[in-house]
N, CA, C and O atoms as CSV, one atom per row, in Angstrom:
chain,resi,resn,atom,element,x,y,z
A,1,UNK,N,N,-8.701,4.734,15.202
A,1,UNK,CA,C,-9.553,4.136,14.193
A,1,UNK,C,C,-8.735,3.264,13.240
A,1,UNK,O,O,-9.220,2.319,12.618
A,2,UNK,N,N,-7.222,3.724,13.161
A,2,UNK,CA,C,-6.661,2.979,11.808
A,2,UNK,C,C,-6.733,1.639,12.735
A,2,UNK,O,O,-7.377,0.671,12.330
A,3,UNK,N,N,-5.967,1.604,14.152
A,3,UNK,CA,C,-5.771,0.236,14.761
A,3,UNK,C,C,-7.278,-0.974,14.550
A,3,UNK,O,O,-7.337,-2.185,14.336
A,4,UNK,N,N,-8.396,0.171,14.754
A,4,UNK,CA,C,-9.091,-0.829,14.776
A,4,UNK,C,C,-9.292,-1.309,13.470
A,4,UNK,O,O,-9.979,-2.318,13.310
A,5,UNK,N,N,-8.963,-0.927,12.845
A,5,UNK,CA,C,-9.455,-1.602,10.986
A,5,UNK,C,C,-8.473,-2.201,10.392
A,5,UNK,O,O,-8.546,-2.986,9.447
A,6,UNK,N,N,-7.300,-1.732,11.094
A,6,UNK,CA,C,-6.254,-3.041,10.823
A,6,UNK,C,C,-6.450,-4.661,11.799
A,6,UNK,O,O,-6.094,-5.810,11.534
A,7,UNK,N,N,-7.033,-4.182,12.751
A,7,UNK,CA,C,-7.346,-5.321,13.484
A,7,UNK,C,C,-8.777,-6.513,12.784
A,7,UNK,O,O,-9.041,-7.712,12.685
A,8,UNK,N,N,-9.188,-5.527,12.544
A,8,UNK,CA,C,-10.818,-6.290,11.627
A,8,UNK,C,C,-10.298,-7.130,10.466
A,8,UNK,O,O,-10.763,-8.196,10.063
A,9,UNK,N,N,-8.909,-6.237,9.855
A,9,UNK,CA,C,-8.130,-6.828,7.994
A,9,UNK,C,C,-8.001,-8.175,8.874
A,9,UNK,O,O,-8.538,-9.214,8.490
A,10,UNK,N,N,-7.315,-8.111,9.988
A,10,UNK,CA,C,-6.401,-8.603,10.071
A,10,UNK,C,C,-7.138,-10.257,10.174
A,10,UNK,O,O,-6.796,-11.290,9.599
A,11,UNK,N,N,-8.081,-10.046,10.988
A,11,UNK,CA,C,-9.569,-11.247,11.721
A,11,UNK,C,C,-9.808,-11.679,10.811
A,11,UNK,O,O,-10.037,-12.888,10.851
A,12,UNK,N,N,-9.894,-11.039,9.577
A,12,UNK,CA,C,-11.170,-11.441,8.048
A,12,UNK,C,C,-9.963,-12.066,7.622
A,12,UNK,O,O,-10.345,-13.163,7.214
A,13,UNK,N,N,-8.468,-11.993,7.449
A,13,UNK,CA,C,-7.748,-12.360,6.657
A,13,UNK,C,C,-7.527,-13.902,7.520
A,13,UNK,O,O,-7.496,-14.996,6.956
A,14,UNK,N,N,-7.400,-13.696,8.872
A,14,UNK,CA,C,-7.110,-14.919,9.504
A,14,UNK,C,C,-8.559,-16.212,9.316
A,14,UNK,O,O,-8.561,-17.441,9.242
A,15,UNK,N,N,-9.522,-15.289,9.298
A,15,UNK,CA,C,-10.778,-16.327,8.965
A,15,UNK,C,C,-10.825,-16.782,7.717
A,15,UNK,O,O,-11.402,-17.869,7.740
A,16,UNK,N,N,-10.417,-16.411,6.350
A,16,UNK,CA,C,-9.964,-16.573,5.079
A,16,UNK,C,C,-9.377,-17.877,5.519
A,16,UNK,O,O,-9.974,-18.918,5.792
A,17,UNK,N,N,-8.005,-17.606,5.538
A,17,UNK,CA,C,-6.858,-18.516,5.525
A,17,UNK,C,C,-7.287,-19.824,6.489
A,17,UNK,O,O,-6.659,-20.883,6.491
A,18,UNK,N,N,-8.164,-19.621,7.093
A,18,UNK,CA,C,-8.148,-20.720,8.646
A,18,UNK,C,C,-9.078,-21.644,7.632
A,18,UNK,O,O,-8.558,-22.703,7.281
A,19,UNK,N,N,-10.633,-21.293,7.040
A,19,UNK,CA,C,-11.150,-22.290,6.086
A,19,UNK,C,C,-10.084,-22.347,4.931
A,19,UNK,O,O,-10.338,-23.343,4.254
A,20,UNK,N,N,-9.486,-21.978,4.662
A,20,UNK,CA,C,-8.452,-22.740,3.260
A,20,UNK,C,C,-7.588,-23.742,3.819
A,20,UNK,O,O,-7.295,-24.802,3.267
A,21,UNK,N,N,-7.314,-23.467,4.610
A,21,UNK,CA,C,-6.277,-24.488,5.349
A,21,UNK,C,C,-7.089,-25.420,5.552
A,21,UNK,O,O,-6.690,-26.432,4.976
A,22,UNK,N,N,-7.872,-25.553,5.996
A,22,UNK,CA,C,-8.797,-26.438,6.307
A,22,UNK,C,C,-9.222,-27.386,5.324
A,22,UNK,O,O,-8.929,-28.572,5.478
A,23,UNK,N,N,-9.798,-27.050,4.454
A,23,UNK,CA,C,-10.324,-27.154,2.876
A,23,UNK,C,C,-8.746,-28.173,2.169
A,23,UNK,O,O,-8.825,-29.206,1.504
A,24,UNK,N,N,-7.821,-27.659,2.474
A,24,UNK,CA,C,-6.646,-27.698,1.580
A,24,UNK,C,C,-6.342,-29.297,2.206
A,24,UNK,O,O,-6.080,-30.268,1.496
A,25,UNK,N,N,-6.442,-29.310,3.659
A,25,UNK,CA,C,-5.826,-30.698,4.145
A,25,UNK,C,C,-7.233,-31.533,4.105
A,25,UNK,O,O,-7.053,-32.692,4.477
A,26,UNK,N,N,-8.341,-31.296,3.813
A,26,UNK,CA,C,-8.985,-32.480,3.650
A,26,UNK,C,C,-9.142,-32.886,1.881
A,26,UNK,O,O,-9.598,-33.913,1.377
A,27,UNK,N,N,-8.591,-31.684,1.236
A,27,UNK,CA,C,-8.168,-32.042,-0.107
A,27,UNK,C,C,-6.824,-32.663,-0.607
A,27,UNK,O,O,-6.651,-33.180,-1.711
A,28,UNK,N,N,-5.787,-32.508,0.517
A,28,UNK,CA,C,-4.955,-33.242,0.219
A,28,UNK,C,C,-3.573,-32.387,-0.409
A,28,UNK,O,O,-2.565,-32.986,-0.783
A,29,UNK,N,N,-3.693,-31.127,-0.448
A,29,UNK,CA,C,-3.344,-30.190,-1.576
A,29,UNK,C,C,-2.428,-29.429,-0.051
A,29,UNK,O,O,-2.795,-28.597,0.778
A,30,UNK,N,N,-1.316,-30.087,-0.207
A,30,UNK,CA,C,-0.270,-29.695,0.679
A,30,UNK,C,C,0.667,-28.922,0.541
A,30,UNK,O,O,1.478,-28.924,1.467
A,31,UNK,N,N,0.947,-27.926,-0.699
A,31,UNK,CA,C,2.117,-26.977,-0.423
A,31,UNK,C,C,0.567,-26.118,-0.056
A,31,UNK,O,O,0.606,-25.707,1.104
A,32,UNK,N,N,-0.720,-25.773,-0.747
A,32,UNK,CA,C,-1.254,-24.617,-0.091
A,32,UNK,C,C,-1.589,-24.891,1.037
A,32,UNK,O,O,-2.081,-23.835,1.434
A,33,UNK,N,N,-1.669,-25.738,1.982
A,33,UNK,CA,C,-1.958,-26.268,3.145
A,33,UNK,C,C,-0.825,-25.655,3.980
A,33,UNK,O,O,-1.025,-24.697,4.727
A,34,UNK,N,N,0.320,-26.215,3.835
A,34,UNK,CA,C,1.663,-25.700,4.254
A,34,UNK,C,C,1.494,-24.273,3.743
A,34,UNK,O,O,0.456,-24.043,4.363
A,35,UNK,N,N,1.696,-23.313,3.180
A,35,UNK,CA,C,1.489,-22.244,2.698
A,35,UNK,C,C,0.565,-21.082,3.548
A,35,UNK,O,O,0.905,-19.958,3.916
A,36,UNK,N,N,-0.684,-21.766,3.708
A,36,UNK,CA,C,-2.021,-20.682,4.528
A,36,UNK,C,C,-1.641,-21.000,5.808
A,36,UNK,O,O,-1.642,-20.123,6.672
A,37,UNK,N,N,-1.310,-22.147,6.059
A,37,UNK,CA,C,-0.687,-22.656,7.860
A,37,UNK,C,C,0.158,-21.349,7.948
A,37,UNK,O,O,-0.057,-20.440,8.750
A,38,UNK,N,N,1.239,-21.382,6.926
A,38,UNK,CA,C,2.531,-20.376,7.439
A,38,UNK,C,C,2.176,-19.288,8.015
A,38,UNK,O,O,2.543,-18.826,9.095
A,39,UNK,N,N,1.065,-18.684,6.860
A,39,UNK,CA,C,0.761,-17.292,7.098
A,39,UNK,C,C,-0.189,-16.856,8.044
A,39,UNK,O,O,-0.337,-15.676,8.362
A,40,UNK,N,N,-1.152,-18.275,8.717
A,40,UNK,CA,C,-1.783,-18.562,9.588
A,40,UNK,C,C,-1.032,-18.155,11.001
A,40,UNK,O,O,-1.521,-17.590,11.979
A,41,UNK,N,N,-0.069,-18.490,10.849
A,41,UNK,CA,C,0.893,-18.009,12.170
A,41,UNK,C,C,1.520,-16.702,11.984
A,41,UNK,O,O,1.426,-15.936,12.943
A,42,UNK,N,N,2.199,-16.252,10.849
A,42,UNK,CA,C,2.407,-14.964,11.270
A,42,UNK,C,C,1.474,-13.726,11.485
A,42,UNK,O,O,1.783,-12.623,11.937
A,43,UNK,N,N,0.036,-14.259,10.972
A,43,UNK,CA,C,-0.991,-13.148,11.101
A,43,UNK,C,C,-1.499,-13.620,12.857
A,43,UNK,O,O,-2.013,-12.809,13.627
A,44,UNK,N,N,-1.278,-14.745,13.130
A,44,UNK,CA,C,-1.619,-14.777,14.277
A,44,UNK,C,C,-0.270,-14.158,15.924
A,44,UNK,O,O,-0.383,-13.870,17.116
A,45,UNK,N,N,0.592,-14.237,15.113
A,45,UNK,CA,C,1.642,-13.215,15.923
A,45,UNK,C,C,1.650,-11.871,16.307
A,45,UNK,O,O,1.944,-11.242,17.324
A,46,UNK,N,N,0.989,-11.473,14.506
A,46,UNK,CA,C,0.435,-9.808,14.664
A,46,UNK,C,C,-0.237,-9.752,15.610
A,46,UNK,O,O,0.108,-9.185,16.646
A,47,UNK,N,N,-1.307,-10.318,15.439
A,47,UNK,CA,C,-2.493,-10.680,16.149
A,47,UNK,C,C,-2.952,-10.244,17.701
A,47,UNK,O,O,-3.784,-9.491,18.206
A,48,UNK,N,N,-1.776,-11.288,18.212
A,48,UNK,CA,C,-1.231,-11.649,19.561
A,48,UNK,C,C,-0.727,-10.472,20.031
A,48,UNK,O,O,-1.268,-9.906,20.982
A,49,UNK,N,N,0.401,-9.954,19.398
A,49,UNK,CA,C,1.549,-9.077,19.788
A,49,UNK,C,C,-0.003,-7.537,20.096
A,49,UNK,O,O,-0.261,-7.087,21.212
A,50,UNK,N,N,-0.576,-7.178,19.047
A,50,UNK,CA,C,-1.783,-6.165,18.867
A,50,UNK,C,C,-2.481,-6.341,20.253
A,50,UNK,O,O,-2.947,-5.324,20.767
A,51,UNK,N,N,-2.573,-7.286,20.770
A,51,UNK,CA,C,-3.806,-7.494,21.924
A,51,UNK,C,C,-2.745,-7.767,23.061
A,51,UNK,O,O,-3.110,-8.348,24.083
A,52,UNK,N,N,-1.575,-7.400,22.918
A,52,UNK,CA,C,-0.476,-8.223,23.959
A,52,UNK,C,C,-1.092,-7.237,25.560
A,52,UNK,O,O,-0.679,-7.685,26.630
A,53,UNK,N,N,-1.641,-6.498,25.590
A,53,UNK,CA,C,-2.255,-6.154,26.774
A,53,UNK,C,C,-3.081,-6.810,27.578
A,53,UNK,O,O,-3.020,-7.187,28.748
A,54,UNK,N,N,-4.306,-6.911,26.250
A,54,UNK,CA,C,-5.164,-7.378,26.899
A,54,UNK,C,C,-4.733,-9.119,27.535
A,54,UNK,O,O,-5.318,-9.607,28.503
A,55,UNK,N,N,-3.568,-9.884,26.722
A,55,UNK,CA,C,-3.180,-10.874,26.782
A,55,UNK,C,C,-2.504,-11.291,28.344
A,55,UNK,O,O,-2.858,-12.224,29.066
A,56,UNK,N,N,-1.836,-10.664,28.500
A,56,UNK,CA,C,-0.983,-10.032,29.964
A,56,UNK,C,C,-2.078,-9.857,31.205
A,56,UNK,O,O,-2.050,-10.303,32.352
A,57,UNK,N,N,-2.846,-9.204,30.662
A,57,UNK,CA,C,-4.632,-8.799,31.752
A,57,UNK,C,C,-4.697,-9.624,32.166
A,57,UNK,O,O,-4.377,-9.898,33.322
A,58,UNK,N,N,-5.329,-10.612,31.012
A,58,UNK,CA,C,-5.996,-11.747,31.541
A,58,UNK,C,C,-5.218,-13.043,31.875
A,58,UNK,O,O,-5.645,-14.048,32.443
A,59,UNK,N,N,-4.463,-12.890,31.582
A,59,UNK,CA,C,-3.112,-14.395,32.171
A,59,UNK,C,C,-3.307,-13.937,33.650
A,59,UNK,O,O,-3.606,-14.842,34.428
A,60,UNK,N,N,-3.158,-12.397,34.279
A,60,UNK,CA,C,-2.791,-12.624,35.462
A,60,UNK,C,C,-4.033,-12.621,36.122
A,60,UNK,O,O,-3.838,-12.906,37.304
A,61,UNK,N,N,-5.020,-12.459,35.926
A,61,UNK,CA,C,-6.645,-12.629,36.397
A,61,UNK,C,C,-6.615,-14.038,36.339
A,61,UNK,O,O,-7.165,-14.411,37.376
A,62,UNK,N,N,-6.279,-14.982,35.704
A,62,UNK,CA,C,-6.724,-16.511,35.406
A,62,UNK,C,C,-5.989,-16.792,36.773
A,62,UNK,O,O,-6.640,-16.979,37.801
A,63,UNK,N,N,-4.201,-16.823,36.747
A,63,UNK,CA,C,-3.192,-17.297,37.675
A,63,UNK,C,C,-3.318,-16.635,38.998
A,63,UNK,O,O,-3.286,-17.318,40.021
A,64,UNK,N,N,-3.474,-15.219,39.043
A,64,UNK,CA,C,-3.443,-14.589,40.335
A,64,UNK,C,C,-4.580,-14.163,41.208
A,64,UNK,O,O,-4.542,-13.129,41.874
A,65,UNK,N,N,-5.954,-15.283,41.179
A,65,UNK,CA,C,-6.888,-14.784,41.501
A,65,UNK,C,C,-6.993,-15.153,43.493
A,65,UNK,O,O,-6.461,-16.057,44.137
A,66,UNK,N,N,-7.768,-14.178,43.883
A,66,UNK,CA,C,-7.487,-13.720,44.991
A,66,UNK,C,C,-9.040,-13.994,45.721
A,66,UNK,O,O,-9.926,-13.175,45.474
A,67,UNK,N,N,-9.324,-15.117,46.586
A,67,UNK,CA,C,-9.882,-15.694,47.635
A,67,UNK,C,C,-10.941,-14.395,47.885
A,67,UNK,O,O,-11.746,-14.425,48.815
């Protein structure tokens, strides 16, 4: 249960940051732009690394599919 509710922080925080970033470069307002980008990627590493199973699954279902 904790995984999954760190995984939910984690979605809501990346959906946060993804409209600010957004917001920030059509405002022009570039250290927070640069800033939510940064953290845009390391929450998306967590992210990644958290699902690295399911990530692995499906790479080899896409590449290794079988006639």
């Amino acid at each position: 249960m904790a995984n999954q509710n760190l995984n939910y922080f984690i979605d809501v925080c990346l959906l946060i940051l993804f409209i600010i970033n957004i917001i920030a470069a059509y405002a022009r307002w570039r250290d927070i732009h640069e800033l939510t980008g940064n953290i845009l990627i390391i929450l998306l590493l967590i992210h990644l690394s958290l699902h690295w199973r399911w990530f692995v699954a499906a790479t080899k279902n896409l590449f290794y599919r079988q006639n």
